[in-house]
C-alpha positions as CSV (number, residue, x, y, z in Angstrom):
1,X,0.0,0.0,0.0
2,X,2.9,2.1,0.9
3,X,4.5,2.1,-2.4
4,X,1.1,2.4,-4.1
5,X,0.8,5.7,-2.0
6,X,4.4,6.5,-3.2
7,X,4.0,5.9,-7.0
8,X,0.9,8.0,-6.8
9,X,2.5,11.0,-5.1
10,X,5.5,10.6,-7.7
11,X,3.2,10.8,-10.3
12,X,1.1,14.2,-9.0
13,X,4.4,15.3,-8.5
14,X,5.3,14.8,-12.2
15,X,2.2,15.9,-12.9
16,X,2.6,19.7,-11.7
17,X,6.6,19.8,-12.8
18,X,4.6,19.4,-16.2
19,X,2.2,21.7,-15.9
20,X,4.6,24.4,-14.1
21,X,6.5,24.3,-17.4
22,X,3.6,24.2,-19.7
23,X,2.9,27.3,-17.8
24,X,6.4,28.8,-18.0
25,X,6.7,28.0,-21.8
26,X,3.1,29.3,-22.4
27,X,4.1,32.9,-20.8
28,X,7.2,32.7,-22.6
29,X,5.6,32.6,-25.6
30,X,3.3,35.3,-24.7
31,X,5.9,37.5,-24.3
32,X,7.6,36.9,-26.7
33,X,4.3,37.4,-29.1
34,X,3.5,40.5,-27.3
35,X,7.4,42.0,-27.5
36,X,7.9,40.8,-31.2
37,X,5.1,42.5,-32.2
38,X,5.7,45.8,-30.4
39,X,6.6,48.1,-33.5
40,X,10.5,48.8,-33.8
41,X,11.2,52.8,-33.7
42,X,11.2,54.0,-37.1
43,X,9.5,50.8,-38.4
44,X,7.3,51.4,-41.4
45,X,3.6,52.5,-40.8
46,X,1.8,50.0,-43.5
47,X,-0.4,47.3,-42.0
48,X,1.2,43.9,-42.2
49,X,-0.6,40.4,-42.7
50,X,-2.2,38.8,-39.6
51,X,0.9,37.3,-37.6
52,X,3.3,39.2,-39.1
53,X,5.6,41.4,-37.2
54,X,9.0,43.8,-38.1
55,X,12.2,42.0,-37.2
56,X,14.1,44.2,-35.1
57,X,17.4,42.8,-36.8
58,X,16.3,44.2,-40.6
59,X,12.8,45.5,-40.2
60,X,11.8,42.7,-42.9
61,X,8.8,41.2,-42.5
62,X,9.0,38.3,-40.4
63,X,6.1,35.7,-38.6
64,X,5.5,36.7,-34.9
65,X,6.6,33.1,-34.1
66,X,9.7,33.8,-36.2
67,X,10.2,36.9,-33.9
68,X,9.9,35.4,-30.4
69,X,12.7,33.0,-31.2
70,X,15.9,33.7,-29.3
71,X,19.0,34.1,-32.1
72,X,22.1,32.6,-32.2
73,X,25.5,34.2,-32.0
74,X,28.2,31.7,-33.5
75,X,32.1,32.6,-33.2
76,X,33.3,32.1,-37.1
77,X,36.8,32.5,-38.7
78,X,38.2,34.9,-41.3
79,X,41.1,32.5,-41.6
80,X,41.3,31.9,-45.4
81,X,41.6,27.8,-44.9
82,X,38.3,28.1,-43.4
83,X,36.5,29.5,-46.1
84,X,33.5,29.2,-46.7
85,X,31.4,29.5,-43.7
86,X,28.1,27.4,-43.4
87,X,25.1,29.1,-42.4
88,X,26.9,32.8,-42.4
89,X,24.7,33.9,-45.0
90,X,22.0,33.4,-42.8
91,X,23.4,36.2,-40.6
92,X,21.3,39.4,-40.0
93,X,23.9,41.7,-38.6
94,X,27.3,40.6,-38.6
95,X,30.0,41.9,-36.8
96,X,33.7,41.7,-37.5
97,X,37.2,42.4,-34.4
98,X,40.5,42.0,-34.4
99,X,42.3,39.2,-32.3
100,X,45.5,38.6,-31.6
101,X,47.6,37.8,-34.2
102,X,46.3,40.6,-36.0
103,X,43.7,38.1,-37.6
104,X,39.8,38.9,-37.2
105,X,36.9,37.0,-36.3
106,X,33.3,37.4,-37.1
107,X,30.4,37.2,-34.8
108,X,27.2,36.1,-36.7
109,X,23.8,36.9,-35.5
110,X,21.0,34.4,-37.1
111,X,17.7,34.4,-35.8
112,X,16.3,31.9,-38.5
113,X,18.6,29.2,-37.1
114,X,16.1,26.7,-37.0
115,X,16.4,24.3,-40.1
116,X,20.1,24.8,-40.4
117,X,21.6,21.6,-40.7
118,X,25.7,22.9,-40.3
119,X,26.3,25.7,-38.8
120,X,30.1,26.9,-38.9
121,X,33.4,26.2,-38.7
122,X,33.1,27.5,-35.1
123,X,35.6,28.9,-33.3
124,X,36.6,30.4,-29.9
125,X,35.7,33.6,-28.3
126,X,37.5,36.2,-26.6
127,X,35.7,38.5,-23.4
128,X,34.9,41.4,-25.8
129,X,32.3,39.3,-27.6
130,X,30.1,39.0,-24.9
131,X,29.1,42.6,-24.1
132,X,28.2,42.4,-28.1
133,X,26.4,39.7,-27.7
134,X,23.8,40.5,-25.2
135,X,22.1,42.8,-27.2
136,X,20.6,40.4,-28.5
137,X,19.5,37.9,-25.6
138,X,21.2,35.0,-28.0
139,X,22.4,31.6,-27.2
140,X,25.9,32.1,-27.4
141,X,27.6,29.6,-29.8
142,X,31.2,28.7,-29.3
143,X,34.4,26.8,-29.6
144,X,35.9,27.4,-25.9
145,X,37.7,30.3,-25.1
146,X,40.8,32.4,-23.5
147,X,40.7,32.5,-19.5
148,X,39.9,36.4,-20.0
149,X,36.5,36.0,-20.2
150,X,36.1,33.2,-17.3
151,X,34.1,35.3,-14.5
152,X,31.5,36.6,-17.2
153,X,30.9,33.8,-19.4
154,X,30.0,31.8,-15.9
155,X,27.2,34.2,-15.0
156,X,23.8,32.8,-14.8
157,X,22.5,35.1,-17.5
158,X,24.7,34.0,-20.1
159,X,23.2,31.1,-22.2
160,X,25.8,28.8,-24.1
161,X,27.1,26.3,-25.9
162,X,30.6,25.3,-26.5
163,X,32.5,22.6,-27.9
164,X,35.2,22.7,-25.4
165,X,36.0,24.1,-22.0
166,X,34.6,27.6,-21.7
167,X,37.5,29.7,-21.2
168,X,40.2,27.4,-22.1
169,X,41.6,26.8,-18.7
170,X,38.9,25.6,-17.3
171,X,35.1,26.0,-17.2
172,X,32.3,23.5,-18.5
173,X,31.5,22.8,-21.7
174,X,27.5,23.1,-21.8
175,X,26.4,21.0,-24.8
176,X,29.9,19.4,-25.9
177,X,28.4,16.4,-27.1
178,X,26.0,18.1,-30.0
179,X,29.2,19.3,-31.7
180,X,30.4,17.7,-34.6
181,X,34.0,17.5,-37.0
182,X,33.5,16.8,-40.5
183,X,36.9,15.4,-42.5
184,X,36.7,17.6,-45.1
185,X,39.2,20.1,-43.7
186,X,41.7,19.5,-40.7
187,X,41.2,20.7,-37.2
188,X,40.5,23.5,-36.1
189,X,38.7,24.6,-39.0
190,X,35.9,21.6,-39.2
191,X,33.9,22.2,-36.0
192,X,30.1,22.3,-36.5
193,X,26.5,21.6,-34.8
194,X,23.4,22.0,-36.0
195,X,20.1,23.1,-35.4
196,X,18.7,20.0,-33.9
197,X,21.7,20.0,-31.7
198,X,21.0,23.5,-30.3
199,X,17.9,22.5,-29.9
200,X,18.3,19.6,-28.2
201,X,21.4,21.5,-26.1
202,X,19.2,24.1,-24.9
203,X,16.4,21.8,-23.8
204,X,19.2,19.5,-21.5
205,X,20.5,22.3,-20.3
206,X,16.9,24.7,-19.8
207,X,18.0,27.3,-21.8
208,X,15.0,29.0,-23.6
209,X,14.5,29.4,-26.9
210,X,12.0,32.1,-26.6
211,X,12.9,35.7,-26.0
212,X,13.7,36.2,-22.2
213,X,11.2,39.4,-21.4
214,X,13.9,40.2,-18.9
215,X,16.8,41.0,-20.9
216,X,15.2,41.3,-24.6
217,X,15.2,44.6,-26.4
218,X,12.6,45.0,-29.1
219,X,14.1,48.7,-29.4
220,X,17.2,48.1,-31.4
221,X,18.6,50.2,-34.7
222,X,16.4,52.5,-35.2
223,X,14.7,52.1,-39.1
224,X,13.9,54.8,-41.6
225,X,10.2,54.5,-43.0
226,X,11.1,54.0,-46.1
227,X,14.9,54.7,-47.9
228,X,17.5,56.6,-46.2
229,X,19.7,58.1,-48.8
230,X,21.7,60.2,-46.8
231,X,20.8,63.2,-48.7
232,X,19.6,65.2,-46.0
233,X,23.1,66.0,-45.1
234,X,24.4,67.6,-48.3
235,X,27.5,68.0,-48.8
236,X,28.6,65.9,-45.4
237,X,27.7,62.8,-47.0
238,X,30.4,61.8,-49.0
239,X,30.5,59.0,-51.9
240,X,31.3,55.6,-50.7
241,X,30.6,53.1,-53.7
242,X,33.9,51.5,-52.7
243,X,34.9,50.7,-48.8
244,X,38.2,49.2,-48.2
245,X,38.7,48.7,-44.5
246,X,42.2,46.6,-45.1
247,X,43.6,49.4,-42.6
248,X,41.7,48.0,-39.8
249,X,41.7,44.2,-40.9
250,X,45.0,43.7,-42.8
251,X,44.7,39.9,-42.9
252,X,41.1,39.8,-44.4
253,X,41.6,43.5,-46.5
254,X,37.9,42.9,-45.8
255,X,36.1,45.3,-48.4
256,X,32.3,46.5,-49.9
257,X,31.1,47.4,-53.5
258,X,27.7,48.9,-53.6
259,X,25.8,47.3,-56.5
260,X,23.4,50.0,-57.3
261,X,21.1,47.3,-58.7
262,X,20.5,45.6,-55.5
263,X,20.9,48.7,-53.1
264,X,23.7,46.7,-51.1
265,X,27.3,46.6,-50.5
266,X,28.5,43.2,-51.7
267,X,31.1,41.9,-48.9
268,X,34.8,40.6,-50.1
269,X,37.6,38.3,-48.0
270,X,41.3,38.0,-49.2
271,X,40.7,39.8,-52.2
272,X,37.8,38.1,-53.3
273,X,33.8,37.4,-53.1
274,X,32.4,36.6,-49.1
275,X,30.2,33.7,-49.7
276,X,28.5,31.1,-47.6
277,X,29.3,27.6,-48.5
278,X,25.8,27.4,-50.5
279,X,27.1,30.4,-52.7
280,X,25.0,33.1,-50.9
281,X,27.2,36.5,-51.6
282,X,27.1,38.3,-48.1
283,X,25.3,41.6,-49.0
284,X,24.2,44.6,-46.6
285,X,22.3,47.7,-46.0
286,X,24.0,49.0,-44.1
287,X,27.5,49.4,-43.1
288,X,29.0,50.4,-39.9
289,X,32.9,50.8,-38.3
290,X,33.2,51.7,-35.2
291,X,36.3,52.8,-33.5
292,X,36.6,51.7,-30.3
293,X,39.0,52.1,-27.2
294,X,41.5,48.9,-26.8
295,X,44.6,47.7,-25.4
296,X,47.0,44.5,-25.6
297,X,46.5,42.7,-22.6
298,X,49.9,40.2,-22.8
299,X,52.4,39.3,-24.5
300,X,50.7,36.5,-26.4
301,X,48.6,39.5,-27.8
302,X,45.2,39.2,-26.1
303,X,43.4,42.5,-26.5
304,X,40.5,44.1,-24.8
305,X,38.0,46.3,-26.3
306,X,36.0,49.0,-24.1
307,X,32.4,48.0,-25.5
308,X,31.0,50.8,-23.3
309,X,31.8,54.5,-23.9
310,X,29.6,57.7,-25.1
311,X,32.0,59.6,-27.5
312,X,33.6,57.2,-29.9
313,X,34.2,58.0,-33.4
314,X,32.5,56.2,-36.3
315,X,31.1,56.2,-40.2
316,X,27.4,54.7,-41.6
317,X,27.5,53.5,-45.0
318,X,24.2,53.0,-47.0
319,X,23.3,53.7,-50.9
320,X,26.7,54.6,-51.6
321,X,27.4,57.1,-48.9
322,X,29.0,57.7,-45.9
323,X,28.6,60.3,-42.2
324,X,30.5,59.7,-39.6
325,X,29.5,59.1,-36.6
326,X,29.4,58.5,-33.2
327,X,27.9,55.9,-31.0
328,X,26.9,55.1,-27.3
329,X,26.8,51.7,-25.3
330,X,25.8,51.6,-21.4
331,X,24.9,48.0,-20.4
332,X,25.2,44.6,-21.3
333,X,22.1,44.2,-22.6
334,X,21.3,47.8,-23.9
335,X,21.6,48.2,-28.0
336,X,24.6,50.0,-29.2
337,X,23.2,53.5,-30.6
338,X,24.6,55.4,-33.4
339,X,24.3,59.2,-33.8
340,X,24.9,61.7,-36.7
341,X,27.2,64.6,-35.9
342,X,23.8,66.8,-34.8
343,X,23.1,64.3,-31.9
344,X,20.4,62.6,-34.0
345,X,20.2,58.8,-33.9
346,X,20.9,57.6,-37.5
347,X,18.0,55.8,-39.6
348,X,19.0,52.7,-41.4
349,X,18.1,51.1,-44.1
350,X,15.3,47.6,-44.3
351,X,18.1,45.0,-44.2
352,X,21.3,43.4,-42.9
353,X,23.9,44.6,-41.1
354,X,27.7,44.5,-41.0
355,X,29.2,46.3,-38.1
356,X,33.4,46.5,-37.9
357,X,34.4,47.3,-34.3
358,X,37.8,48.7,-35.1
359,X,40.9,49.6,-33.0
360,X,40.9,53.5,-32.2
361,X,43.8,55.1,-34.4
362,X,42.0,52.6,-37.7
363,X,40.6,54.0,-40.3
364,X,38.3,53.1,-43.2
365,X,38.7,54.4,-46.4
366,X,36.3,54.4,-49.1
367,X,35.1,56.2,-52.4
């Protein structure tokens, strides 16, 4: 009788853990319907279909489920061995800073994630990425790391994944075992996982794969209603059908060609097209380098970035112009904001985003 009583308490037991996370996953999904479909600042005024939303990444047209996903932010090489990337085409804004070795590495932000089935090569990440990061409330994708970024990446806010030790010396590696090396390039340029494996990840771990109300911002860039030519400035806006930013990223002499009959700047690596391994060209609306405050933090060449400051210096690119710039970042999760030299935060363009965050003293050049 005793065990009777037992398997039927176990069982009520089980019964409200289920129905406490129904519950939890039901509000999660509420708010993230009811933050997705808040309208992002400058969004256009046009009624959209039932269930349709703005994506605060491009201010596309996107499904509300679509919208209350969390993204993902995978660590990815410029090395040219590892070219091409899988799944970097998918990126909505991607951003691109110097490591040591005076190599770059690109931090891709994907929020339609969900039926990739290789995402990658992935690589490690350094403490300045995760400031970045949080922006966007993402599940942080990664191949280990550098002991530098040990005391934040351990916080309980921080959502990840990596395929190795956290921060190199030590750490865990949360969802290890859904990363996979293919054999058709050598280590380290063949780490991948996939969408099922984040999924499955997340779910082991609890990670949740809706926006968290508590740390999303459905106020990011701020979005023109309509196009943003840059006219409005005259004579400050200066041509910029060419951007060559091989002073800040001498390894990659990472560059842009506006095509004037896609209204994007076309993205080139070593000299040549940026393409994802399915042939996607990587193509933007925008364009934005930002110098930022740094410093070498040993003699292997570990650098620091200060992600937080009010007065930087930096340039917009869109429909073959350029302003320059400044920008502001206050908190973790608080959006980077970009301002025109009158104080007035800068409308972008409908579409992706590639966002250099450049040494101080580096400096684009363009025509």
């Amino acid at each position: 009788m005793k065990r009777r009583e037992k398997r039927g308490t176990d069982m009520e037991s089980g019964r409200r853990v289920r129905q406490k996370a129904g519950r939890r996953l039901l509000a999660g999904l509420c708010a993230a319907f009811l933050l997705a479909a808040a309208p992002a600042a400058g969004a256009r005024a046009e009624e959209l279909p039932a269930g349709y939303v703005r994506s605060i990444y491009t201010n596309e047209s996107v499904t509300a489920a679509q919208a209350g996903l969390r993204p993902i932010a995978v660590m990815m090489p410029t090395d040219r061995a590892a070219q091409p990337s899988y799944g970097i085409g998918h990126a909505k804004v991607l951003y691109e800073i110097m490591e040591e070795g005076e190599i770059s590495r690109q931090l891709a932000i994907i929020d339609d994630w969900q039926g990739l089935s290789r995402i990658g090569n992935i690589r490690s990440c350094r403490a300045y990425y995760l400031p970045i990061a949080t922006e966007w409330d993402p599940i942080l994708i990664h191949f280990g790391g550098v002991f530098y970024m040990r005391d934040r990446i351990s916080m309980p806010d921080i959502n990840n994944l990596s395929g190795t030790y956290e921060y190199g010396t030590g750490g865990s590696a949360p969802g290890a075992d859904k990363f996979f090396r293919t054999s058709d390039r050598k280590a380290p340029h063949n780490a991948y996982i996939s969408a099922a494996g984040i999924t499955e990840a997340c779910a082991q771990l609890g990670y949740s794969l809706t926006i968290r109300p508590g740390f999303y911002s459905g106020q990011h860039f701020l979005f023109a209603d309509g196009t943003n030519t840059l006219e409005q400035y005259g004579a400050s806006a200066a041509s910029a059908d060419v951007i060559d930013l091989s002073g800040i990223f001498p390894y990659t002499k990472t560059g842009f060609t506006y095509n004037p009959a896609t209204g994007l700047y076309d993205k080139t690596i070593h000299g040549g097209a940026h393409k994802d391994a399915d042939g996607t060209q990587l193509s933007f609306a925008n364009v934005i380098v930002q110098n930022t405050s740094w410093m070498s933090l040993d003699d292997k060449g570990y650098l620091a970035f200060v992600n937080y400051d009010t007065t930087q210096d930096g340039w917009y690119f869109t429909k073959g112009k350029c302003i320059h710039i400044t920008w502001q970042k206050t908190a973790d999760y608080s959006p980077t904001r970009y301002f025109d030299d009158a104080g007035n935060e800068i409308r972008m363009n409908q579409g992706r985003t590639y966002i250099a965050v450049a040494q101080a003293g580096r400096l684009p050049a363009f025509s």
